[in-house]
DSSP file (Angstrom, degrees, kcal/mol; ACC not computed):
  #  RESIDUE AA STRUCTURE BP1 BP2  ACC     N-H-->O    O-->H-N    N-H-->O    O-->H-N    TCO  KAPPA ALPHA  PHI   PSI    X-CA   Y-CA   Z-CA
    1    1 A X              0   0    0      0, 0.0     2,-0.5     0, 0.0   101,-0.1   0.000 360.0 360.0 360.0-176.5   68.5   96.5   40.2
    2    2 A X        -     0   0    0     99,-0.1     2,-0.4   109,-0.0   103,-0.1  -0.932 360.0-128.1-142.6 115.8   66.4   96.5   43.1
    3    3 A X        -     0   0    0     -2,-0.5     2,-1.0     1,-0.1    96,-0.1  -0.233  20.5-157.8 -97.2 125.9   64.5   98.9   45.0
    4    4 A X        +     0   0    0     -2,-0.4     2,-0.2    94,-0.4    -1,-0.1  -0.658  19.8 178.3 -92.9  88.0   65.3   99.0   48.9
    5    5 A X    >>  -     0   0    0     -2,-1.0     4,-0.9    96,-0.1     3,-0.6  -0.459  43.8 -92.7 -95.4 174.7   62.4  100.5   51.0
    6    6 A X  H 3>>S+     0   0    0      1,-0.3     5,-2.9     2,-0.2     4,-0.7   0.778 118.4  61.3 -48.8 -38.9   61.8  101.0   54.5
    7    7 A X  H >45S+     0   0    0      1,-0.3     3,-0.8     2,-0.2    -1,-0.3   0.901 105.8  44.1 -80.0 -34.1   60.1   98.0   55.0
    8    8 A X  H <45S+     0   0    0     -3,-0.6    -1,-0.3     1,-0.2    -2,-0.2   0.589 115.0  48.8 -99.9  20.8   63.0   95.7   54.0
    9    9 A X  H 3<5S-     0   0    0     -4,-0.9    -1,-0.2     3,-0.1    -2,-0.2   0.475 109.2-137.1 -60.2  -9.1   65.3   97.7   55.9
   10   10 A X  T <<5 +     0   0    0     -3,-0.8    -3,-0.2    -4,-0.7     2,-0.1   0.647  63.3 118.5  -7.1  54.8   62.7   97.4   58.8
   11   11 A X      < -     0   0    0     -5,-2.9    -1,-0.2    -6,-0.1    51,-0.2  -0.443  69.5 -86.5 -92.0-161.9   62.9  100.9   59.8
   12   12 A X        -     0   0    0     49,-0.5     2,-0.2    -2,-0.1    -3,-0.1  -0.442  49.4 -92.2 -93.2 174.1   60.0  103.5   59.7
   13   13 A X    >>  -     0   0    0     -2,-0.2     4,-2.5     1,-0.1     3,-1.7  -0.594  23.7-118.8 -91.2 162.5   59.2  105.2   57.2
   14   14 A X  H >> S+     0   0    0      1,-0.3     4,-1.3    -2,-0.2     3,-1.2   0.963 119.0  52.8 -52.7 -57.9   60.6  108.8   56.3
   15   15 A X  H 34 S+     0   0    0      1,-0.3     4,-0.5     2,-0.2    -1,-0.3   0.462 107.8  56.2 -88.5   4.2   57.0  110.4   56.5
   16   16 A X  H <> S+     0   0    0     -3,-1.7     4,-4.1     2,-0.1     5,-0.3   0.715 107.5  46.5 -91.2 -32.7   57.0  108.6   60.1
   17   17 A X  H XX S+     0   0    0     -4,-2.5     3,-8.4    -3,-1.2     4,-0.7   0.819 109.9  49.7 -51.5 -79.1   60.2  110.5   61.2
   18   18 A X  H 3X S+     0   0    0     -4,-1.3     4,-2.8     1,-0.3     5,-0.2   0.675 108.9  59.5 -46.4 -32.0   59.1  114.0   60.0
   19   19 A X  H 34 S+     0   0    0     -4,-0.5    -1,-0.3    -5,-0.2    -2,-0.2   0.864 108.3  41.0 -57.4 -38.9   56.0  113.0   61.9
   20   20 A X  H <X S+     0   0    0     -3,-8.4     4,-2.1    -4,-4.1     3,-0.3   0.851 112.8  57.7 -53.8 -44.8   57.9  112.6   65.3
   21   21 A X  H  X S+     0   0    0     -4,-0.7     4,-2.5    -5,-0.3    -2,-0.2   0.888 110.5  36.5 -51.0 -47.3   59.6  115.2   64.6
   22   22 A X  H  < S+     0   0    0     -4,-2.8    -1,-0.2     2,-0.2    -2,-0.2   0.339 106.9  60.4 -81.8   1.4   57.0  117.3   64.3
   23   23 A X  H  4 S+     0   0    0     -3,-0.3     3,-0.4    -5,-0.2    -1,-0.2   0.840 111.3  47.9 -90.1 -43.6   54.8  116.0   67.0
   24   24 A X  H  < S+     0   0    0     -4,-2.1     2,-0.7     1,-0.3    -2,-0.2   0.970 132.6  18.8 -56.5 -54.9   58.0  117.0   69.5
   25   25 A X  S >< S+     0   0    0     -4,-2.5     3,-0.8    -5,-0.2    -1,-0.3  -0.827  72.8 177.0-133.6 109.4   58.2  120.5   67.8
   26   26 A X  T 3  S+     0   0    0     -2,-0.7    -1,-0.2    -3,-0.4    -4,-0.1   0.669  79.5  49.6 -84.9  -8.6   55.0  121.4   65.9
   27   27 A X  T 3  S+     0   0    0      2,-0.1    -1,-0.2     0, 0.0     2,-0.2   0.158  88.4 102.3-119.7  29.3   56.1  124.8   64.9
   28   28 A X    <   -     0   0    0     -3,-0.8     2,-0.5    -6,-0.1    22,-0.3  -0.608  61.7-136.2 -87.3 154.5   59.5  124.1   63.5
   29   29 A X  E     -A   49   0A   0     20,-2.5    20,-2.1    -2,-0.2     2,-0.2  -0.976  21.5-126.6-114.6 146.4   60.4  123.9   60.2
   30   30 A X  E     +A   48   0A   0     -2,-0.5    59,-1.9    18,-0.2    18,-0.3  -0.506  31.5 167.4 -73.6 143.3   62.7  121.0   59.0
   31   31 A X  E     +     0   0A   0     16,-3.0    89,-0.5     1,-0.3     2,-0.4   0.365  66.1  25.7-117.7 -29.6   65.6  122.0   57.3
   32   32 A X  E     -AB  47 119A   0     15,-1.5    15,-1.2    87,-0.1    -1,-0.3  -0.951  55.1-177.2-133.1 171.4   67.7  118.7   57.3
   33   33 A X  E     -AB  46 118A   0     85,-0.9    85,-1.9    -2,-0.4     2,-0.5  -0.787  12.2-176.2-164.9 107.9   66.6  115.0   57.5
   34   34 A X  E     -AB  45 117A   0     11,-4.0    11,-3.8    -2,-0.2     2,-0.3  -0.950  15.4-165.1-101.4 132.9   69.2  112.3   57.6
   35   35 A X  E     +AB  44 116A   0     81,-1.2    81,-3.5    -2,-0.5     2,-0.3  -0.987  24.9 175.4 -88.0 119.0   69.1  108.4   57.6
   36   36 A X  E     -AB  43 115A   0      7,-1.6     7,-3.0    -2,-0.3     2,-1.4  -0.995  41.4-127.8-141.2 141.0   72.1  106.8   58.5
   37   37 A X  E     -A   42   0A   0     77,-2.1     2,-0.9    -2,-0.3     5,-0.3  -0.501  32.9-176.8 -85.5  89.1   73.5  103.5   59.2
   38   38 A X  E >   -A   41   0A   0     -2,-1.4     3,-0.6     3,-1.2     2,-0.5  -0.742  61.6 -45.6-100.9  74.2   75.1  104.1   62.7
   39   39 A X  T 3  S-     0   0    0     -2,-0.9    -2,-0.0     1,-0.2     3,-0.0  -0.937 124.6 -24.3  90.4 -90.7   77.0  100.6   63.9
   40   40 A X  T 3  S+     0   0    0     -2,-0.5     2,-0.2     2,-0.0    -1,-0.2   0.601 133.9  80.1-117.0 -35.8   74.7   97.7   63.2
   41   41 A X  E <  S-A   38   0A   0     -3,-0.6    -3,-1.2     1,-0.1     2,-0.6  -0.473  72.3-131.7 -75.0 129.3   71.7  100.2   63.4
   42   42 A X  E     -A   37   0A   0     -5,-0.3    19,-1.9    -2,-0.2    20,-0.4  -0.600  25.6-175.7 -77.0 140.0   70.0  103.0   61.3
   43   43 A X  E     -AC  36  60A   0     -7,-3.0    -7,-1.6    -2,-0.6    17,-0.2  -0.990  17.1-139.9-147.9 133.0   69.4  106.3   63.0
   44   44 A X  E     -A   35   0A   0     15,-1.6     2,-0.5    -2,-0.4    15,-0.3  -0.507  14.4-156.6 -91.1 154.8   67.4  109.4   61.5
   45   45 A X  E     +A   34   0A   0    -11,-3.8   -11,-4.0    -2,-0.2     2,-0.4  -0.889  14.6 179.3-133.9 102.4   68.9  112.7   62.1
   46   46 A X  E     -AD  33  57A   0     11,-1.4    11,-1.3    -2,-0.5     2,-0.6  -0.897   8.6-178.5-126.8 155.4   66.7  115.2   61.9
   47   47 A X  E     +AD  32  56A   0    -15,-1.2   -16,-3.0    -2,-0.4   -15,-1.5  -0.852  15.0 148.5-137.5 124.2   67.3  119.3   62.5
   48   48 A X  E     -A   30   0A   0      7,-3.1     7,-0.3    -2,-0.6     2,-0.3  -0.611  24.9-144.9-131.1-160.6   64.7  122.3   62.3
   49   49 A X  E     -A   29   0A   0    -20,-2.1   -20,-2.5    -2,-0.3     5,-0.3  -0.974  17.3-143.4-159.1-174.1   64.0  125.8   64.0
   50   50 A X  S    S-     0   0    0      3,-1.1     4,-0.1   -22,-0.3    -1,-0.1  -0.184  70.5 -83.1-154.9  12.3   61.1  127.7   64.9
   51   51 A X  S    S+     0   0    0      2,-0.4     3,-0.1     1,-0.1   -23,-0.1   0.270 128.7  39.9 100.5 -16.6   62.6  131.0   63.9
   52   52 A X  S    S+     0   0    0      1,-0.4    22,-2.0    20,-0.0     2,-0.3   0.416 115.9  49.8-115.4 -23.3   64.8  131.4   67.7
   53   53 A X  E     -J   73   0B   0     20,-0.2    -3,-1.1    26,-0.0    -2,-0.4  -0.905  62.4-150.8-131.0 174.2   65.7  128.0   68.1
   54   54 A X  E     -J   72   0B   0     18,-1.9    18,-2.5    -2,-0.3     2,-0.5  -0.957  22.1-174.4-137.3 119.3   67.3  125.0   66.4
   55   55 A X        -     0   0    0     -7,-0.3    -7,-3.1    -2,-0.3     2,-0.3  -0.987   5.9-171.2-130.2 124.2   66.2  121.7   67.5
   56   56 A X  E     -D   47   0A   0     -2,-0.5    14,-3.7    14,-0.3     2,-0.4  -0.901   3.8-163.9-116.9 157.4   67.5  118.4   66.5
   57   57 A X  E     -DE  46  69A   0    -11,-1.3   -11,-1.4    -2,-0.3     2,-0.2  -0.827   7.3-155.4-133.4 147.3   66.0  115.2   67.2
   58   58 A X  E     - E   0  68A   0     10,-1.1    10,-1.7    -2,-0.4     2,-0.3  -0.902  19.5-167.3-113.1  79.6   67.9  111.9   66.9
   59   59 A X  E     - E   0  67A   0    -15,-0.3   -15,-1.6    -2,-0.2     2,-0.3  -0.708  32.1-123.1 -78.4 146.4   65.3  108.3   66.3
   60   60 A X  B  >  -C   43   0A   0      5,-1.4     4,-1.2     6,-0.6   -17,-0.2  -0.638  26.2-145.0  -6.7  97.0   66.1  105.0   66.4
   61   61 A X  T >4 S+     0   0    0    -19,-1.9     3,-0.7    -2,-0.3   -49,-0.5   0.971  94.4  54.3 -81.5 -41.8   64.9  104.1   62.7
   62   62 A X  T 34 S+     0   0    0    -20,-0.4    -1,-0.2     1,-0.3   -19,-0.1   0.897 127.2  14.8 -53.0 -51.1   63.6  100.5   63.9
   63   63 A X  T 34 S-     0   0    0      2,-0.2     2,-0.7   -51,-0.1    -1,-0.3   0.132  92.9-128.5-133.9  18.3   61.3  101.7   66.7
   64   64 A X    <<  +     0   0    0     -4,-1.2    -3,-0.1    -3,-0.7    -2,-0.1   0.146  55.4 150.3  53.2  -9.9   61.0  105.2   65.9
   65   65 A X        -     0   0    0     -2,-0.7    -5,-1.4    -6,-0.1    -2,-0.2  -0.241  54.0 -97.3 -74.6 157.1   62.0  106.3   69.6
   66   66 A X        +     0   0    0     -7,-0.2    -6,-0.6     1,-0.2     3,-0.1   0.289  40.6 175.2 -25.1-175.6   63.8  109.5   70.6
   67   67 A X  E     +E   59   0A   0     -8,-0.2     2,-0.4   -24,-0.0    -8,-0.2  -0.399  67.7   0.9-141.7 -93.0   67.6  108.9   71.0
   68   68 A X  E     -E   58   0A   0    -10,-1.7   -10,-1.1     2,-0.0     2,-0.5  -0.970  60.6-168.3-118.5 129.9   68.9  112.3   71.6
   69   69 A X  E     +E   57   0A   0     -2,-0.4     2,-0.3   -12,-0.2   -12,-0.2  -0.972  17.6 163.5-108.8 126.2   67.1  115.5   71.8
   70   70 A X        -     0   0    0    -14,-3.7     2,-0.3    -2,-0.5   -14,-0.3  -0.784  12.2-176.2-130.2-174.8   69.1  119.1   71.8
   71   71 A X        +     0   0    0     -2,-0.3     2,-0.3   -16,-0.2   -16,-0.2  -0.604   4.7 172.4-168.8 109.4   68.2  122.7   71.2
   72   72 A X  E     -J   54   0B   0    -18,-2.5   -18,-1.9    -2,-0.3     2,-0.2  -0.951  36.6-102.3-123.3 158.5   70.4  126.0   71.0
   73   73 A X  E     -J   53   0B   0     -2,-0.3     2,-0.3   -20,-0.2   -20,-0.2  -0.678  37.9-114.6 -91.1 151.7   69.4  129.5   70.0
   74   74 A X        -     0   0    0    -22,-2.0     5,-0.1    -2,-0.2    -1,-0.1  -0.658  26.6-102.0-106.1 169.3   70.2  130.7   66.9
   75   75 A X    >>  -     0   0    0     -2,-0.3     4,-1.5     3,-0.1     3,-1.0   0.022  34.1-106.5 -64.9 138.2   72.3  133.3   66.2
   76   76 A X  T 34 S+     0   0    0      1,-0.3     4,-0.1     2,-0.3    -1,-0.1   0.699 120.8  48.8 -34.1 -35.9   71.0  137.0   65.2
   77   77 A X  T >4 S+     0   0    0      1,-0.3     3,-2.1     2,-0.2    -1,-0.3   0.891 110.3  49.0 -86.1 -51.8   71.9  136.3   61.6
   78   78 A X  T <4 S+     0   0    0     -3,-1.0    -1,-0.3     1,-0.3    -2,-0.3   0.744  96.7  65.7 -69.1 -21.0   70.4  133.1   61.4
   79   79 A X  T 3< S+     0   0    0     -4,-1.5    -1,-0.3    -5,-0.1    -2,-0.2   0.631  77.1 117.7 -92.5  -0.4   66.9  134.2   62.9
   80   80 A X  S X> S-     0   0    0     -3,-2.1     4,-1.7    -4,-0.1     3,-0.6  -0.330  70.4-125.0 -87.5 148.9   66.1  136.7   59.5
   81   81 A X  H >> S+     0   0    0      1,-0.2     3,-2.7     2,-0.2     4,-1.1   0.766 109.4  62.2 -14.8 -87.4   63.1  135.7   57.4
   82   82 A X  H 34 S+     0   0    0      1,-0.3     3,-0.3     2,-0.3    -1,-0.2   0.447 111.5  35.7  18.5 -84.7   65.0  135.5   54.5
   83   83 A X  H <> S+     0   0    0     -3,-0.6     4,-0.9     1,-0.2    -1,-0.3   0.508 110.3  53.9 -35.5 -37.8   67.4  132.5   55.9
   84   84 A X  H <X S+     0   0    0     -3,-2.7     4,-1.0    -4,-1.7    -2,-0.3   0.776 116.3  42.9-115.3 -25.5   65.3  130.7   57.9
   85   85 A X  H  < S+     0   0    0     -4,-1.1    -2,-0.2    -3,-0.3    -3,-0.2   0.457 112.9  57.6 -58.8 -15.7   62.5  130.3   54.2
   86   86 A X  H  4 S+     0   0    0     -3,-0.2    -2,-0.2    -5,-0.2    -3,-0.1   0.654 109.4  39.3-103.7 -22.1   65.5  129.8   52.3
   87   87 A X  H  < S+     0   0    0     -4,-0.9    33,-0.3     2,-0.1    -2,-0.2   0.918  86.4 102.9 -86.2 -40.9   66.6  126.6   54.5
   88   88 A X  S  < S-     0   0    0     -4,-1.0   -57,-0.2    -5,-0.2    37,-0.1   0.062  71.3-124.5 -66.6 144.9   63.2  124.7   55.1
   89   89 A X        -     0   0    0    -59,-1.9     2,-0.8     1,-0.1   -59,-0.1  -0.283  15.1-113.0 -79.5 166.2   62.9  121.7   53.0
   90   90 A X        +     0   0    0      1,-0.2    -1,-0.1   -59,-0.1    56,-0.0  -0.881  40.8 167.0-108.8 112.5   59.7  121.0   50.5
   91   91 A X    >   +     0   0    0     -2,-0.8     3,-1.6     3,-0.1    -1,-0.2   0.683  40.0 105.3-100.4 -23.8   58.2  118.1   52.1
   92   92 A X  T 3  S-     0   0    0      1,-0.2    -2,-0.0     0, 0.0    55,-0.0  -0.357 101.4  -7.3 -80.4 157.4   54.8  118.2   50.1
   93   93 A X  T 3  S+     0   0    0      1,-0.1    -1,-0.2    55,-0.0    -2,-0.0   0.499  85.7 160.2  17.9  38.5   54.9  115.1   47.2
   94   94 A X    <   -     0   0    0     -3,-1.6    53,-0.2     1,-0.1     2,-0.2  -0.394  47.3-101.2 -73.0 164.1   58.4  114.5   48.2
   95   95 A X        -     0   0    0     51,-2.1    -1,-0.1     1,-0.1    53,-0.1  -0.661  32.8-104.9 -95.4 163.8   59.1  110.3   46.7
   96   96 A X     >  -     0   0    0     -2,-0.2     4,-1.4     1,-0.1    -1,-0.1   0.061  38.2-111.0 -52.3 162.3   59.0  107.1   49.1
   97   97 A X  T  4 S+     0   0    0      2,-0.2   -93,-0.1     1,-0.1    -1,-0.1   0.471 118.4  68.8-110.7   8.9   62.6  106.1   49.6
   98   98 A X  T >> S+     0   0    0      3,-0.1     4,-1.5     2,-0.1     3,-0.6   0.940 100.0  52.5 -43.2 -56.3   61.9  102.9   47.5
   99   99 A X  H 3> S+     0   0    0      1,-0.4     4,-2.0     2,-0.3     3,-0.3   0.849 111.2  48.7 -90.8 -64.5   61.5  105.4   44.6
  100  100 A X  H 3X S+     0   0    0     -4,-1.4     4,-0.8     1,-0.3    -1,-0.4   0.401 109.3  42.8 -73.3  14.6   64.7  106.8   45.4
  101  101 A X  H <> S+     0   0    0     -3,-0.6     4,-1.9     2,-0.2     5,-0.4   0.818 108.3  65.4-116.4 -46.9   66.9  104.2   45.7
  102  102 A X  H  X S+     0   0    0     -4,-1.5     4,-2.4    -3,-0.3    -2,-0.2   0.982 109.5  44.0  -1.5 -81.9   65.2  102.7   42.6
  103  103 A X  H  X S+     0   0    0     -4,-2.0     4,-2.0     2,-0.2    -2,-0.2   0.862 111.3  46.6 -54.9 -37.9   66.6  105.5   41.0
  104  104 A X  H  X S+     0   0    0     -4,-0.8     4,-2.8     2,-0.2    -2,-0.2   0.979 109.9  56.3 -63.5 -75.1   70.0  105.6   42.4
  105  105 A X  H  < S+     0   0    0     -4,-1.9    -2,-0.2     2,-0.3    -1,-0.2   0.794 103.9  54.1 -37.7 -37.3   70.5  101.9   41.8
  106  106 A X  H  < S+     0   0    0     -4,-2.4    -1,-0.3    -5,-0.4    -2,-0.2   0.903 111.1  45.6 -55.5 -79.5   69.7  102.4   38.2
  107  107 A X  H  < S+     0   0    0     -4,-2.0     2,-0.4    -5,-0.1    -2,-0.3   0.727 114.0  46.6 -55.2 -20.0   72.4  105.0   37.9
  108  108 A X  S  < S-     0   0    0     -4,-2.8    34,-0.0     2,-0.1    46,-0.0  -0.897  71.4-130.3-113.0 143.8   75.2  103.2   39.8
  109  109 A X  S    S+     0   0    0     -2,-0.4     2,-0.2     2,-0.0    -1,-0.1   0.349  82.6  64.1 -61.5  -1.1   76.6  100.1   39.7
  110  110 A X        -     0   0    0     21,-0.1    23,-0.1    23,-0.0    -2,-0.1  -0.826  60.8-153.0-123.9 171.7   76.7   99.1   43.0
  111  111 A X        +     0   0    0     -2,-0.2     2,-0.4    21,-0.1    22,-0.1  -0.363  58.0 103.2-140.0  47.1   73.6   98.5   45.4
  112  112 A X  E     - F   0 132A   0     20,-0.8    20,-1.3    -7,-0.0     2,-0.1  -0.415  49.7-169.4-106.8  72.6   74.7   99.1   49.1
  113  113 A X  E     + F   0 131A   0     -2,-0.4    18,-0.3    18,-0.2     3,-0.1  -0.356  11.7 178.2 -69.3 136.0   73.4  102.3   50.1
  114  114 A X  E     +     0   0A   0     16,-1.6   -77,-2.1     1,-0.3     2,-0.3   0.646  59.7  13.6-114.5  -1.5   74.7  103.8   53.4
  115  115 A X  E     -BF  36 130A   0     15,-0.9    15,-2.9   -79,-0.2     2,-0.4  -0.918  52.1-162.2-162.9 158.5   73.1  107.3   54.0
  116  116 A X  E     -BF  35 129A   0    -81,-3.5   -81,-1.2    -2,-0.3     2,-0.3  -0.883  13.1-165.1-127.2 140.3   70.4  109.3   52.6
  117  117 A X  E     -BF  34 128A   0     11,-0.6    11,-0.7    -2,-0.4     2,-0.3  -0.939  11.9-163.4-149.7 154.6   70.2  112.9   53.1
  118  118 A X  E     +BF  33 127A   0    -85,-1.9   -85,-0.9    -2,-0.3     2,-0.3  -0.992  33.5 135.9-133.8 100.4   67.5  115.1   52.6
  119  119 A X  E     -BF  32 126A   0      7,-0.9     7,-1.1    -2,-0.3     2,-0.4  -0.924  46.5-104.4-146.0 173.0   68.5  119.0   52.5
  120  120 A X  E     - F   0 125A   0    -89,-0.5     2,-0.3    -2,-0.3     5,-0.2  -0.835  18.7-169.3-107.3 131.0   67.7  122.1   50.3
  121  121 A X  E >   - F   0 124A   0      3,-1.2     3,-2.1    -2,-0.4     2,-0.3  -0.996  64.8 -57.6-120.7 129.9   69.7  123.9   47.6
  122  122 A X  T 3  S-     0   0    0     -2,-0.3     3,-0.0     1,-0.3    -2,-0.0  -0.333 121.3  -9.6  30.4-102.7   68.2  126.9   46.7
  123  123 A X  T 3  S+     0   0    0     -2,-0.3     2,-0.9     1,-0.1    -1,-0.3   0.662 125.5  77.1 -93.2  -7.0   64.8  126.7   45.5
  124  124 A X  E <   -F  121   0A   0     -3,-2.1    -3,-1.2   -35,-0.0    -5,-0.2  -0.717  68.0-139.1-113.7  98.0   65.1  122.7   45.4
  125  125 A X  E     -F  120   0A   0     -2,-0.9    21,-0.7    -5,-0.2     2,-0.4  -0.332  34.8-169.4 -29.1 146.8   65.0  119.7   48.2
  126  126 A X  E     -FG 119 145A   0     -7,-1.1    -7,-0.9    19,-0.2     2,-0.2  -0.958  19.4-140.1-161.6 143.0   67.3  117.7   47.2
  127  127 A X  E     -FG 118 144A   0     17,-1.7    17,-0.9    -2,-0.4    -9,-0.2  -0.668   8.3-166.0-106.9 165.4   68.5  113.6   48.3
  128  128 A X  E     -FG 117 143A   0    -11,-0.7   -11,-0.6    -2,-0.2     2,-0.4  -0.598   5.0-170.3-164.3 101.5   71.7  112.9   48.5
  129  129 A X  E     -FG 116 142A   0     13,-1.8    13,-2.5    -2,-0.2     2,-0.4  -0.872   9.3-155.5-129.6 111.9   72.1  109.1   48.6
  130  130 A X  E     +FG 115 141A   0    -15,-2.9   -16,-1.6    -2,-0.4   -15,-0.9  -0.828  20.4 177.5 -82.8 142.9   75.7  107.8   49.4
  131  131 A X  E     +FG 113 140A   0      9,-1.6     9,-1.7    -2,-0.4   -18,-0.2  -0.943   4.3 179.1-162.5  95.6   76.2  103.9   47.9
  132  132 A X  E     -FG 112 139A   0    -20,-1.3   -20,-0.8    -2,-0.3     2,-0.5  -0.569  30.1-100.3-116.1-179.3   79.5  101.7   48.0
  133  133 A X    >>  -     0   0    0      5,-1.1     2,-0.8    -2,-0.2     3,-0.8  -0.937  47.8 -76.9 -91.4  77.1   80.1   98.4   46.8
  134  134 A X  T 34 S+     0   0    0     -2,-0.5    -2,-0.1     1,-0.2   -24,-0.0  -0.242 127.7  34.5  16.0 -76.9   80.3   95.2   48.7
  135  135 A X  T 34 S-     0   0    0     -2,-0.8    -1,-0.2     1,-0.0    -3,-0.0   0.119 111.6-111.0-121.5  46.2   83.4   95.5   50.1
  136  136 A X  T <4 S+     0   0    0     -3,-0.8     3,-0.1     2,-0.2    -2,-0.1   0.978  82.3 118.3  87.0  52.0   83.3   99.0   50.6
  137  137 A X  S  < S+     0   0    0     -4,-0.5     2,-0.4     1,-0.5    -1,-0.1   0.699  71.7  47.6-122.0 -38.5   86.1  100.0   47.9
  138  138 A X        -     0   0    0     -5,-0.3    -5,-1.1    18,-0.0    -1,-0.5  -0.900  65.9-176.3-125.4 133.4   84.0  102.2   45.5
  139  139 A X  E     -GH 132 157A   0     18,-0.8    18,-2.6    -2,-0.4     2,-0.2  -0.921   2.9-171.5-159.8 104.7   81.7  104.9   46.9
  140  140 A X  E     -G  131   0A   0     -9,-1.7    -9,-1.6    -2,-0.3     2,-0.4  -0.663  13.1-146.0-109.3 153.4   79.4  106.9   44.6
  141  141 A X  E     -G  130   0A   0     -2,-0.2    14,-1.4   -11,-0.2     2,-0.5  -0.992  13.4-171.8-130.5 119.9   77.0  110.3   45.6
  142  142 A X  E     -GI 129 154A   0    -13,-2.5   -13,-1.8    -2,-0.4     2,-0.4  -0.908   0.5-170.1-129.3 115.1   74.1  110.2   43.7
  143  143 A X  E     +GI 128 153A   0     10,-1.2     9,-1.9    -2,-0.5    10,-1.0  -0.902  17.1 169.1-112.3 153.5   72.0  113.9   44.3
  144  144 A X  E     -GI 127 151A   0    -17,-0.9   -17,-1.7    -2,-0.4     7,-0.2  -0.928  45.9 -82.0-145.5-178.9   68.4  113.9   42.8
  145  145 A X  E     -G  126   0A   0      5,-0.7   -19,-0.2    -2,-0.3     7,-0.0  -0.407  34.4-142.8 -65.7 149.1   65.2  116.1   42.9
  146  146 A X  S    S+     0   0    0    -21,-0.7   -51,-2.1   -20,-0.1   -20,-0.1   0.770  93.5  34.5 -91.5 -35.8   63.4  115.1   46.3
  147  147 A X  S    S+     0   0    0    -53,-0.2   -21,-0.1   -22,-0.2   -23,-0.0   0.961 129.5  24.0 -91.4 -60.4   59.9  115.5   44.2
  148  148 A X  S    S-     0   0    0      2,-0.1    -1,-0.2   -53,-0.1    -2,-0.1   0.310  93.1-128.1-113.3  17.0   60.2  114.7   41.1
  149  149 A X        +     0   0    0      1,-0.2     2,-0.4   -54,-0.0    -3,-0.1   0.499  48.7 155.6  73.9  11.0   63.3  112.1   41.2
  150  150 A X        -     0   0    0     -6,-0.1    -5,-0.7     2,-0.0    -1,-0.2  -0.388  43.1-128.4 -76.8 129.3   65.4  114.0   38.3
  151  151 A X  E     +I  144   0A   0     -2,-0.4    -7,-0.2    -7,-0.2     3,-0.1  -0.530  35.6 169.5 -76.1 162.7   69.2  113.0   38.9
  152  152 A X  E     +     0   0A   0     -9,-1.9     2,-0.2     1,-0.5    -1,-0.2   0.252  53.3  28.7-135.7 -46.8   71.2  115.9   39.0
  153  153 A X  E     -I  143   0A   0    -10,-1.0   -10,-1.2     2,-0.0    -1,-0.5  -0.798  48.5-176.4-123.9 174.0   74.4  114.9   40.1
  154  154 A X  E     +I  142   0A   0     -2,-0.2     2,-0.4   -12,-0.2   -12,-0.2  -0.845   4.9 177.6-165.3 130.8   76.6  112.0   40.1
  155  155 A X        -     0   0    0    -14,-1.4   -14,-0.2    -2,-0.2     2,-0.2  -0.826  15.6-159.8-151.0  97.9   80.2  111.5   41.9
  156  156 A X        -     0   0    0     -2,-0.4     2,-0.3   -16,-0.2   -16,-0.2  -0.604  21.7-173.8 -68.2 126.1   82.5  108.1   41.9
  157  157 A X  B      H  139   0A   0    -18,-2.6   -18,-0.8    -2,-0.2    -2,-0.1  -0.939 360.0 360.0-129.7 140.2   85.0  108.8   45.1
  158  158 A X              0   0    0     -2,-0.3    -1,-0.1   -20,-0.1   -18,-0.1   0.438 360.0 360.0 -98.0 360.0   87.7  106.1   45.5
C-alpha cells in the first residue's frame, strides 16, 4: 500500500497546526488534535487549556487559516493538576502522518482514510485513524502509539 502524507493531501502539516495553535495560545497545552475531511475540504480541530480555560481552534487544513476560534472556562473539577497533566498529549517525536497511514494501510485492507485523531489514553498519545473502502461500505479504526507507531488496536464496523 501506499503512504498518504500531507503533501499529497495538500494540506499543512500536523507540526504546522500545533504551531498555529500554539502561536494563538502559547500557554495551553493541547489535549486533542483532529484532521477531518469536512465536505470537499479537510479541517484540523484542535482543543487545549491553560489550566482556566479551554480553547479550541478550528484551521482550514489547505491554508492553514483560523476558521472558528472559541473558549469557555473550565469547570472546578477540570482545573486540578492532576486532570489537566493527565489530558495533554506527548507531542515530542510524535511520527509524520505519512508514517502513520503507512502503518494503517498495512494493517487494513482498504486505503481511504477519513479522520485522524490524536488524543491521550493514560500515559500514552495515541492516533486513531478511521479508513473505509471505496464506496464507503466497510469502515475500520485502526489506534496506534503516536511515537513509536505500535498498533494497538484494530476494529472492522459494518
Amino acid at each position: 500500500m501506499t503512504s498518504i502524507s500531507e503533501t499529497k493531501l495538500g494540506i499543512i502539516s500536523v507540526a504546522a497546526a500545533i504551531e498555529t495553535y500554539l502561536d494563538h495560545y502559547p500557554d495551553d497545552d493541547l489535549t486533542r488534535l483532529q484532521l477531518a475531511l469536512r465536505g470537499p475540504f479537510y479541517q484540523y480541530s484542535l482543543v487545549g487549556n491553560n489550566g482556566t480555560r479551554r480553547h479550541r481552534l478550528k484551521l482550514n487544513a489547505q491554508t492553514g487559516e483560523p476558521v472558528k476560534k472559541t473558549a469557555r472556562t473550565l469547570k472546578r473539577k477540570a482545573r486540578n493538576a492532576r486532570r489537566l497533566d493527565a489530558r495533554a498529549l506527548n507531542l515530542e517525536n510524535m511520527l509524520p502522518l505519512g508514517d502513520v497511514n503507512a502503518i494503517v494501510f498495512n494493517a487494513v485492507p482498504v486505503s481511504t482514510p477519513i479522520r485522524w485523531k490524536l488524543k491521550r489514553k493514560k500515559e500514552r498519545s495515541l492516533w486513531q485513524v478511521k479508513v473505509v473502502d471505496e464506496n464507503g461500505a466497510n469502515l475500520h479504526v485502526v489506534r496506534l502509539d503516536a511515537q513509536d507507531g505500535t498498533l494497538l488496536a484494530m476494529k472492522r464496523k459494518a
